[in-house]
DOLUMPA-281891 format. One record per residue (C-alpha): residue in three letters; chain; x, z, y. Coordinates in Angstrom, 3 decimals. Last residue first. Layout:
BEGIN
['ALA'; 'A'; [X; Z; Y]] ...
END
This chain:
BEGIN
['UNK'; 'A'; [128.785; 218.787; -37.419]] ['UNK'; 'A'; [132.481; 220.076; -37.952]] ['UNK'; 'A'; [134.322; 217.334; -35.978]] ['UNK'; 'A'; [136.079; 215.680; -39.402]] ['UNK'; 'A'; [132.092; 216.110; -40.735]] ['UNK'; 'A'; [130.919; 214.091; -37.646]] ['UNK'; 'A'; [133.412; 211.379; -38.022]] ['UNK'; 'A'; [132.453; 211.140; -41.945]] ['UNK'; 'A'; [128.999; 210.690; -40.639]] ['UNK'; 'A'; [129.689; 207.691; -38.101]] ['UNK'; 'A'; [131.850; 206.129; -41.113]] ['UNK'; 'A'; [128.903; 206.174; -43.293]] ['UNK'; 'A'; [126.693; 204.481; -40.949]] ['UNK'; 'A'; [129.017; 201.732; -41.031]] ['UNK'; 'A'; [131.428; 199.667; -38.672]] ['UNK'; 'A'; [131.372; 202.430; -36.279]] ['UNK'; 'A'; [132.664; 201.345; -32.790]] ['UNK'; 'A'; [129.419; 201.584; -31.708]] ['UNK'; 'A'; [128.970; 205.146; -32.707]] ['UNK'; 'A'; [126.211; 207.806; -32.363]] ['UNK'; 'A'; [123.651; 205.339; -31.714]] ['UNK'; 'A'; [124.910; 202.831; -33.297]] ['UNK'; 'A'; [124.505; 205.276; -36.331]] ['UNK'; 'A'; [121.178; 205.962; -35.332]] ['UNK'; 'A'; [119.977; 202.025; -35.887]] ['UNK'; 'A'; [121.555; 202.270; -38.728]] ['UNK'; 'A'; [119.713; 204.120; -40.780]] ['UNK'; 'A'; [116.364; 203.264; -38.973]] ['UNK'; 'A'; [117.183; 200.244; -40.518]] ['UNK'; 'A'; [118.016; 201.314; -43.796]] ['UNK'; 'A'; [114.658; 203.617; -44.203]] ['UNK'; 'A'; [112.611; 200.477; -42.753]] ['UNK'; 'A'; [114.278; 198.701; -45.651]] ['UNK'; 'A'; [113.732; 201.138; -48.353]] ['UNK'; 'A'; [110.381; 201.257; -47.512]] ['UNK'; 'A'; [109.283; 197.718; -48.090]] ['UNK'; 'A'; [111.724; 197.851; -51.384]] ['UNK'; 'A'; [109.637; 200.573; -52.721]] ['UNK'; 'A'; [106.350; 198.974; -51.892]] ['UNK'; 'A'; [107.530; 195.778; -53.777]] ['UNK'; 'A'; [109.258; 197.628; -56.627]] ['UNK'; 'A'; [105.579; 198.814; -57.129]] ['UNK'; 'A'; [104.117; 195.658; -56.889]] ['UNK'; 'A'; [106.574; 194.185; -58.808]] ['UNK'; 'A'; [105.970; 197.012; -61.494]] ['UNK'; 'A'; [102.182; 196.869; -61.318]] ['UNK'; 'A'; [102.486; 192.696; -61.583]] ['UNK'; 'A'; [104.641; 193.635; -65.102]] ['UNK'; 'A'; [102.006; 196.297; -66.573]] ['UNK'; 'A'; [102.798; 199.681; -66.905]] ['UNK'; 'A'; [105.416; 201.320; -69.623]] ['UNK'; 'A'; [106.889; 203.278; -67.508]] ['UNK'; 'A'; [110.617; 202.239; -68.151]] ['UNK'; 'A'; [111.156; 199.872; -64.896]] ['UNK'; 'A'; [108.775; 202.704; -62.682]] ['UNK'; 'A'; [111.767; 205.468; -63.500]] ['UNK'; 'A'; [114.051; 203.286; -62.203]] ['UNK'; 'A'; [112.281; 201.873; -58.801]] ['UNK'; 'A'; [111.494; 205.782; -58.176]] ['UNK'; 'A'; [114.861; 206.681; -58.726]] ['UNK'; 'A'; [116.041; 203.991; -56.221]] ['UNK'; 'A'; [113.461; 205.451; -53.794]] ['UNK'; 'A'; [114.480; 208.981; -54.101]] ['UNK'; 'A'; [118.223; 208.005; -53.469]] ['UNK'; 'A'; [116.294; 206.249; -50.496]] ['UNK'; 'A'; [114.653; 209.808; -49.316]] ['UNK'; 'A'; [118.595; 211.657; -49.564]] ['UNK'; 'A'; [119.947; 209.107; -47.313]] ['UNK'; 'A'; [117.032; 209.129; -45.366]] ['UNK'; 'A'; [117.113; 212.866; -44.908]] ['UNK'; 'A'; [121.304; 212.887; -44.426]] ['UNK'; 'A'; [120.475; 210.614; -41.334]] ['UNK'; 'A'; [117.755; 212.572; -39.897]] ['UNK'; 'A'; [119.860; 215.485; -40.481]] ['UNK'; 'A'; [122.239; 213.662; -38.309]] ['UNK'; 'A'; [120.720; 212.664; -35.551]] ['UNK'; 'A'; [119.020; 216.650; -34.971]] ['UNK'; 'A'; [122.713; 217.788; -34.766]] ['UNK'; 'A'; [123.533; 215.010; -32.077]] ['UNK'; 'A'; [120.444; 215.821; -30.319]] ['UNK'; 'A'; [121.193; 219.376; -30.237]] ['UNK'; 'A'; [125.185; 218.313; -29.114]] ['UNK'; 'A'; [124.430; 216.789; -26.278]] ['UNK'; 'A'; [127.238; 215.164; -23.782]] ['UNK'; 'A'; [129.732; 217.182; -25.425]] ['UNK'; 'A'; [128.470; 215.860; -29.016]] ['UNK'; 'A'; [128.211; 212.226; -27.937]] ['UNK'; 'A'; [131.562; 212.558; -26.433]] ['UNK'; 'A'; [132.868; 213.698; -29.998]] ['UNK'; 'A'; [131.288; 211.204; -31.629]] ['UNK'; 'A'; [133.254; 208.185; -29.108]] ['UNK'; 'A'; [136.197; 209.668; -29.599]] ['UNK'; 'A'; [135.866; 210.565; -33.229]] ['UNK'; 'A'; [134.723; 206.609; -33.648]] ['UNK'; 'A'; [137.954; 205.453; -31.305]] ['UNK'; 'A'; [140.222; 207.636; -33.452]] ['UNK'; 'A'; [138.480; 205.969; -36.713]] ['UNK'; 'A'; [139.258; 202.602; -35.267]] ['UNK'; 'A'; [143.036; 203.348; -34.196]] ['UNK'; 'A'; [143.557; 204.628; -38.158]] ['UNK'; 'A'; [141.688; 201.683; -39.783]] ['UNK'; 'A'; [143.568; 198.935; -37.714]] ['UNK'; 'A'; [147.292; 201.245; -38.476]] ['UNK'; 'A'; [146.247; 200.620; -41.647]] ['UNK'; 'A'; [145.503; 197.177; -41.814]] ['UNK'; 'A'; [148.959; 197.035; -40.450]] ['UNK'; 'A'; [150.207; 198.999; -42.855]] ['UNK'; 'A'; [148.974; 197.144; -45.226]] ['UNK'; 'A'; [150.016; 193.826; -43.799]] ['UNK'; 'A'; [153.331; 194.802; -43.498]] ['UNK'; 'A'; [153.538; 195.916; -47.205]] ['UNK'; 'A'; [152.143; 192.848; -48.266]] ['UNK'; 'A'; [154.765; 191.191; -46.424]] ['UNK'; 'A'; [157.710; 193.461; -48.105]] ['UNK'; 'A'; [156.125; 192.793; -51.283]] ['UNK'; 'A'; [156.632; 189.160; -50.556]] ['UNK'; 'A'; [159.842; 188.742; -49.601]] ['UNK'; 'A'; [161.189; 191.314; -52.410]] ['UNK'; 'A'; [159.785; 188.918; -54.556]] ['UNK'; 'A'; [161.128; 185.849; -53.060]] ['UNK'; 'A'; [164.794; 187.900; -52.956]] ['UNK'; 'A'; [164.386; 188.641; -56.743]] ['UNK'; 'A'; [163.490; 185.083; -57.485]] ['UNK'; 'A'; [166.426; 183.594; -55.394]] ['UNK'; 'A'; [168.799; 186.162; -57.400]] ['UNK'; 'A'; [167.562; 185.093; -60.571]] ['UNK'; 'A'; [168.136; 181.285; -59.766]] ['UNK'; 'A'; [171.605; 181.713; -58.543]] ['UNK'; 'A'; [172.400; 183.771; -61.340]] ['UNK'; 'A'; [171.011; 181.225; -63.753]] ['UNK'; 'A'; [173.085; 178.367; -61.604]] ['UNK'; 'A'; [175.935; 180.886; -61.945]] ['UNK'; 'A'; [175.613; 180.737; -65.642]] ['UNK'; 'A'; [174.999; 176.879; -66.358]] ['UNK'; 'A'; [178.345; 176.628; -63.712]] ['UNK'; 'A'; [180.349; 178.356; -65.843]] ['UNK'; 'A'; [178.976; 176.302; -68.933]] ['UNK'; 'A'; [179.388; 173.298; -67.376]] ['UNK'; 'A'; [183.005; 174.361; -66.409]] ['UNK'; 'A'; [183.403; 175.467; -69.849]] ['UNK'; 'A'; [182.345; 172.331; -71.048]] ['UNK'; 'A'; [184.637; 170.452; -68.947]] ['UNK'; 'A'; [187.803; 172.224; -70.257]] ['UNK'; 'A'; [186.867; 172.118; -73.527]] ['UNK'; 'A'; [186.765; 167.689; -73.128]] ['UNK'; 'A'; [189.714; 168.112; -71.250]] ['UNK'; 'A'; [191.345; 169.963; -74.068]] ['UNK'; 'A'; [190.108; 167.293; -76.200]] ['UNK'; 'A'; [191.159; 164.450; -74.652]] ['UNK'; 'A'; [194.520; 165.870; -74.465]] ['UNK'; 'A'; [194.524; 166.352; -78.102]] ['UNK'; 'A'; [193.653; 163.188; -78.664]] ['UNK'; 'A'; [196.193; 161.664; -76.434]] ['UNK'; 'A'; [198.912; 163.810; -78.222]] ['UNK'; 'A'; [197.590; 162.639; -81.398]] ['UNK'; 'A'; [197.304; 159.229; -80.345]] ['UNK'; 'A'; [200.988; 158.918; -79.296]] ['UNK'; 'A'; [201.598; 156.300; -76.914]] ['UNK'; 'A'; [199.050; 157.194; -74.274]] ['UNK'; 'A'; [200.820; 160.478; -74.096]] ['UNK'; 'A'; [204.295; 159.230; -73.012]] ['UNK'; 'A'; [207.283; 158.654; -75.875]] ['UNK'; 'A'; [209.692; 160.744; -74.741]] ['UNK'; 'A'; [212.174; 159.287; -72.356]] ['UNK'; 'A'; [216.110; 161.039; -72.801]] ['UNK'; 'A'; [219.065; 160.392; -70.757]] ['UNK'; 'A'; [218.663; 157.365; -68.724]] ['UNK'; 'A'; [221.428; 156.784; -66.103]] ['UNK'; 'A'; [220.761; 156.764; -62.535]] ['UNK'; 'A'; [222.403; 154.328; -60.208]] ['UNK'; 'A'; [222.772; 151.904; -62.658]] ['UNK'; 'A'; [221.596; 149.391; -60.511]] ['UNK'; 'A'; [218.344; 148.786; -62.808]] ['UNK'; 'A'; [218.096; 152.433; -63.526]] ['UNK'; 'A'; [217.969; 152.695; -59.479]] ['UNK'; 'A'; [215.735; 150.043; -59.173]] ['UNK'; 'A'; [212.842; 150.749; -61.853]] ['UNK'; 'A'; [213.384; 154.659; -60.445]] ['UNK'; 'A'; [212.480; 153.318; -56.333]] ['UNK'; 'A'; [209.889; 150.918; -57.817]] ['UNK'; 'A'; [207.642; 154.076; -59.074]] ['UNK'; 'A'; [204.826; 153.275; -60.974]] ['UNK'; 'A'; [206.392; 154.495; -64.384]] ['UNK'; 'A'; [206.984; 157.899; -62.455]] ['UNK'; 'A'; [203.579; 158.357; -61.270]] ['UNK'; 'A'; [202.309; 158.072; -64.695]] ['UNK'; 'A'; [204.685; 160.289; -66.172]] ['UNK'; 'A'; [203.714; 163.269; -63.927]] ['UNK'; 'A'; [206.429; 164.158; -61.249]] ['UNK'; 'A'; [207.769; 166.731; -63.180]] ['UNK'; 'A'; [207.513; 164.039; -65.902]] ['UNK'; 'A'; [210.945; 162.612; -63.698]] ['UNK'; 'A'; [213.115; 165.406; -65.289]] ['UNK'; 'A'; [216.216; 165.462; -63.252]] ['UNK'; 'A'; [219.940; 165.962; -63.584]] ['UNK'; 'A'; [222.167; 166.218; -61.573]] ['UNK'; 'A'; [225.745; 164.542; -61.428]] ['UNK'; 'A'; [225.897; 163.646; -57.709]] ['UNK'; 'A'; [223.382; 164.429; -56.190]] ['UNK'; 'A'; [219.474; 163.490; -56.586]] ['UNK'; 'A'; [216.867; 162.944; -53.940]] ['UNK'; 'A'; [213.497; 162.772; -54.681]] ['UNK'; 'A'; [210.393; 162.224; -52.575]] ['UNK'; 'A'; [208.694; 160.038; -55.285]] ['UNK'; 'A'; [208.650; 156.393; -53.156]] ['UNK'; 'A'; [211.402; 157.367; -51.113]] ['UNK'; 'A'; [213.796; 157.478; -54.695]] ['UNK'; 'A'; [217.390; 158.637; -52.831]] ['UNK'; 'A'; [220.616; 158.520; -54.737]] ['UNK'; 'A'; [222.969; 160.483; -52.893]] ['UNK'; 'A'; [226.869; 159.669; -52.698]] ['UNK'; 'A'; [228.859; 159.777; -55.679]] ['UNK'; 'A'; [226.527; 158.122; -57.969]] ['UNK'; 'A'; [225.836; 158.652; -61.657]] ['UNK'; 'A'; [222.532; 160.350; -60.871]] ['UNK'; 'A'; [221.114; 161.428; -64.110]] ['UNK'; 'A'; [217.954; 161.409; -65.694]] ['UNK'; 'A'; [215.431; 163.221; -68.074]] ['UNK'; 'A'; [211.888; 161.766; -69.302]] ['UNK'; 'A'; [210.390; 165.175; -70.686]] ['UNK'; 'A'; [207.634; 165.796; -73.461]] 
END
């Protein structure tokens, strides 16, 4: 498609309107310009008017042929669905990459916390040696004697559960088993609190009785 003219002028023919200029003799092709911008100018409707430019050839424009307008459509109608399609993609990119970074958020904040829970668990246990290991300076006998104590009732409430078991598949009498599980539990609890009691003892910083005696087996007691 081309809409071709030519100055006829011996000075300059000047179109302000489209920033053209044409010389004597040349030749132009004003869909350079883009038909439609062409049509609207004045400048061209004047000059062909004057006979200032002569018209050499003016195809018919797209919006005259229906195939050509079809096609057009067409190609724009392609050209938008790629771009929807383009943009489908990076939006799934987009997406994929936000999910990635909130997961890589998030185990990086779990790791934090672990390590500060374990940096929490390390200082404690090095202020439970501390505090075992002045015990044992201070008086180790005693400190030796606490702890037997402490394996004993461990080792005298493992009894107790035993006992509780065993008294379950007897065979006796419901109220004998309450009563039983009764007595059991009775001592159980005096065992536990005497249990504790010599932890604190040994530790205050110990949140258990069983981290006082893993201090004392890291310090060889």
């Amino acid at each position: 498609m081309s809409w071709r003219v030519k100055s006829v002028m011996e000075g300059p023919v000047i179109l302000a309107d489209l920033g053209l200029t044409f010389t004597k003799g040349q030749i132009r092709d004003l869909d350079l310009m883009g038909r439609e911008n062409a049509e609207k100018s004045n400048d061209i409707r004047i000059a062909l008017t004057k006979g200032w430019l002569a018209e050499l050839n003016k195809d018919p424009s797209p919006a005259a042929r229906p195939d050509v307008a079809e096609g057009i459509r067409q190609a724009a109608e392609r050209v938008a669905g790629d771009a929807e399609r383009a943009m489908a993609a990076q939006r799934g990119v987009i997406e994929k990459l936000e999910d990635q970074n909130r997961k890589l958020a998030e185990q990086l904040e779990r790791q934090a916390k672990n390590e500060g829970r374990q940096a929490e668990i390390l200082d404690k246990t090095t202020r439970i040696l501390a505090e075992v290991k002045s015990f044992a300076e201070r008086d180790p006998v005693l400190l030796r004697s606490l702890k037997e104590t402490m394996e004993n009732i461990v080792s005298e409430r493992t009894s107790i559960r035993e006992a509780s078991e065993e008294a379950k598949s007897s065979g006796v009498s419901e109220k004998e088993i309450e009563a039983q599980e009764r007595i059991l539990k009775l001592r159980d609890q005096k065992l536990e609190k005497n249990f504790e009691q010599i932890g604190k003892t040994i530790s205050k910083e110990a949140d258990s009785v069983e981290d006082a005696l893993s201090a004392l087996d890291q310090l060889g007691f």
